[in-house]
C-alpha positions as CSV (number, residue, x, y, z in Angstrom):
1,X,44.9,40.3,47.8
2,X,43.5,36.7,47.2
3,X,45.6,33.8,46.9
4,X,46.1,31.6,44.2
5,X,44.1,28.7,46.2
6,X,41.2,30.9,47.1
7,X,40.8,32.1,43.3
8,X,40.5,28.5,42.3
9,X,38.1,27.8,45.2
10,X,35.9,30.4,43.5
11,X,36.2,29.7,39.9
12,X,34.9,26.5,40.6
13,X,31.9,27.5,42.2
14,X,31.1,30.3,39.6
15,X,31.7,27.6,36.6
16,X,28.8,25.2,39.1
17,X,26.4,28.1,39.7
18,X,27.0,28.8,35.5
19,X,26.3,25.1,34.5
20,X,23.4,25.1,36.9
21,X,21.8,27.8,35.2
22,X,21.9,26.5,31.5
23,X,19.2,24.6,30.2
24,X,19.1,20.6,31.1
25,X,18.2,20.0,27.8
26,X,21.7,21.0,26.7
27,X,23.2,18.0,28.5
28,X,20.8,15.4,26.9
29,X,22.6,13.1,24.7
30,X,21.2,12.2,21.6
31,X,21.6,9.2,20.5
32,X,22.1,8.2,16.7
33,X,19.1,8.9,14.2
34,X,18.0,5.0,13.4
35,X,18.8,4.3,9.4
36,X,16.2,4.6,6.9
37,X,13.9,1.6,6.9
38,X,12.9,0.9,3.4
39,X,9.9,-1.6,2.7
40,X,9.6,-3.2,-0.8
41,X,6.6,-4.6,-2.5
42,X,6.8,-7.7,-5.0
43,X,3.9,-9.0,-7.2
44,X,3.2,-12.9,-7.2
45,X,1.3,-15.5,-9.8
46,X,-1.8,-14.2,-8.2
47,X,-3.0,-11.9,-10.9
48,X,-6.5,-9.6,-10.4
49,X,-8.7,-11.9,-13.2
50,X,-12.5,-11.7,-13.5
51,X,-13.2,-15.1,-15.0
52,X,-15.5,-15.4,-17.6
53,X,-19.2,-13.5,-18.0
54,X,-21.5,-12.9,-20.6
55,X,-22.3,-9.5,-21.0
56,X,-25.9,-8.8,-22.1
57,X,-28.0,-6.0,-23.9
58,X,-27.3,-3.4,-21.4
59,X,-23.9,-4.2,-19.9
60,X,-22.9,-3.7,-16.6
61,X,-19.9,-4.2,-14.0
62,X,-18.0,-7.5,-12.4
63,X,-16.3,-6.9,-9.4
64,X,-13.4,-9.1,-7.4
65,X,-13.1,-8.1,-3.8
66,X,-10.0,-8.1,-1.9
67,X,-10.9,-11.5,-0.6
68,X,-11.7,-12.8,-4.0
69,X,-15.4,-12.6,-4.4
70,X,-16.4,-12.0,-7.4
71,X,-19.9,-10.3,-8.0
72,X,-22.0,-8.5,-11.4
73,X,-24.4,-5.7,-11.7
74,X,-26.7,-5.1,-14.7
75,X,-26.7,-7.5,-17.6
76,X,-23.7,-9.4,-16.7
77,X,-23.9,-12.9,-16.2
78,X,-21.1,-15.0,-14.1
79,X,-20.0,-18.1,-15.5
80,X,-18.5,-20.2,-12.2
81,X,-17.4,-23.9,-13.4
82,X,-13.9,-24.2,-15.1
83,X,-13.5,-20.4,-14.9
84,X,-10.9,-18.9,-12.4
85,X,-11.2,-15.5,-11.2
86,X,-9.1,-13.8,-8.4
87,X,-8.0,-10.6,-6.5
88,X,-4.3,-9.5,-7.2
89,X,-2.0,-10.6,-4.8
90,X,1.7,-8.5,-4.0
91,X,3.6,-9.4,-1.1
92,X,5.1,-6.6,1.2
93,X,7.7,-6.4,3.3
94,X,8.2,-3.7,6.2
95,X,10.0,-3.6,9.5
96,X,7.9,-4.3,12.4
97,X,5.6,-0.6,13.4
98,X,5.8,0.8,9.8
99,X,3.1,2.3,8.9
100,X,2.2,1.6,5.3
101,X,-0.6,3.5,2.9
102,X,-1.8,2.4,-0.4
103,X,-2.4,5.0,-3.0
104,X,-4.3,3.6,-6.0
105,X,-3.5,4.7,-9.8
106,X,-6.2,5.6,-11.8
107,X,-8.8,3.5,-14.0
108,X,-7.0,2.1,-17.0
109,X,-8.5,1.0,-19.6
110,X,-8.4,-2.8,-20.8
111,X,-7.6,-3.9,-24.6
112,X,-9.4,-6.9,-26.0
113,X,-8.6,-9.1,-28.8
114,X,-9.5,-9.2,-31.2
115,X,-11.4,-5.8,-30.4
116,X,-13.2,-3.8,-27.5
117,X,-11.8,-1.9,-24.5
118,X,-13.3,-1.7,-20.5
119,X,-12.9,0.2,-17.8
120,X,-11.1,-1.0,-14.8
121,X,-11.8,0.4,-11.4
122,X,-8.9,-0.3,-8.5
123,X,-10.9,-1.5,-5.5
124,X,-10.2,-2.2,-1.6
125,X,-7.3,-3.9,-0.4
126,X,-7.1,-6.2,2.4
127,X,-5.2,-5.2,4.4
128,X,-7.2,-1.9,4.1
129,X,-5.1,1.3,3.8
130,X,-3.5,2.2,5.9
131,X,-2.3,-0.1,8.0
132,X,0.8,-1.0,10.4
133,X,3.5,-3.8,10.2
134,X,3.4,-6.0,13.0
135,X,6.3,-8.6,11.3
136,X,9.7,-8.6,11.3
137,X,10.9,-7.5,7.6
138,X,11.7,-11.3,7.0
139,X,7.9,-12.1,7.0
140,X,6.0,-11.1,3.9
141,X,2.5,-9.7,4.7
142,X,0.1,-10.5,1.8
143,X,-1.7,-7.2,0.1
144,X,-4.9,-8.2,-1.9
145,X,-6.3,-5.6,-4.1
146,X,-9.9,-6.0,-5.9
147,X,-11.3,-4.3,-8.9
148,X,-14.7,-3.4,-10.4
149,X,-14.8,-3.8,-14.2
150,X,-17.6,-1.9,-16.8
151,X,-18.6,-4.3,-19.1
152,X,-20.7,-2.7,-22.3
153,X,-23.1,-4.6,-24.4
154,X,-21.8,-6.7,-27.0
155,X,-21.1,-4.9,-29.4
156,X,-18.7,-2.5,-27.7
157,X,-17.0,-5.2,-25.8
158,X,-17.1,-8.8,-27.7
159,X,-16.0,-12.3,-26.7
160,X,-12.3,-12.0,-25.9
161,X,-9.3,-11.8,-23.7
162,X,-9.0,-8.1,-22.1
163,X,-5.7,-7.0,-20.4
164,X,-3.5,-4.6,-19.2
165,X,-1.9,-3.1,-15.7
166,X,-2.6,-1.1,-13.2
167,X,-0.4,0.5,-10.5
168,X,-1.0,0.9,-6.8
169,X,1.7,2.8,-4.5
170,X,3.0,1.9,-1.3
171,X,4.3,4.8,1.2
172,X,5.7,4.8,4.3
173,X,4.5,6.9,7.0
């Protein structure tokens, strides 16, 4: 018969062997999934604006680039002194190593008074998408978006003010 003493002994050393043979992964802690990290984008005074152009005969296209460059194809003629013209400017703000993509909404379609309608095209973005957060969530990081506009002749699209909005979406990767 075994004793009470040598019965422990061997438990022991069975419950050892047992633990031994388990995976090590079942003894990993894990440690607390981090909290969501949300990012938010706000727009500023900077508004996308193409200035002022004439638009000849055969009409054409005026584009802004992210960096505020502003250019014309076809029959489009760039008026420079007195006019403003600028890429839209949104501030976002992400915890540092987000990854961040910008999805673009579709051409919209500007109304002018006192008549005529163009196209607006949602261009590049600086910084180009997509691209990582390297600030602390504090620290805005500036997002510039361009835009190409199709300017008809005349007749379709007279001497005016044109406007409307566009919408661009930001998602965290």
């Amino acid at each position: 018969m075994m004793t009470l003493k040598r019965l422990r002994y061997i438990s022991k050393w069975l419950i050892v062997i047992l633990l031994s043979l388990l995976p090590a992964g079942m003894f990993k802690l894990e440690a607390q999934e981090p909290p969501p990290r949300p990012i938010r984008i706000t727009p500023t005074a900077q508004i996308l604006s193409f200035g002022a152009f004439y638009n000849g005969a055969g009409g054409g296209t005026v584009t802004i680039d992210p960096y505020g460059v502003r250019t014309s194809t076809g029959d489009v003629v760039l008026l420079g002194l007195g006019y403003s013209y600028s890429s839209a400017m949104f501030e976002v703000h992400a915890h540092r190593g987000t990854v961040i993509s910008i999805l673009k909404g579709p051409d919209i379609l500007l109304s002018g008074v006192p008549s005529g309608s163009m196209n607006l095209h949602i261009g590049n973005t600086d910084p180009n998408s997509p691209f990582v957060s390297n600030v602390n969530f504090n620290i805005a990081i500036p997002l510039y978006v361009g835009g190409t506009l199709t300017v008809g002749p005349p007749g379709a699209n007279p001497p005016g003010n044109y406007s409307g909005s566009f919408y661009i979406t930001i998602v965290k990767e």
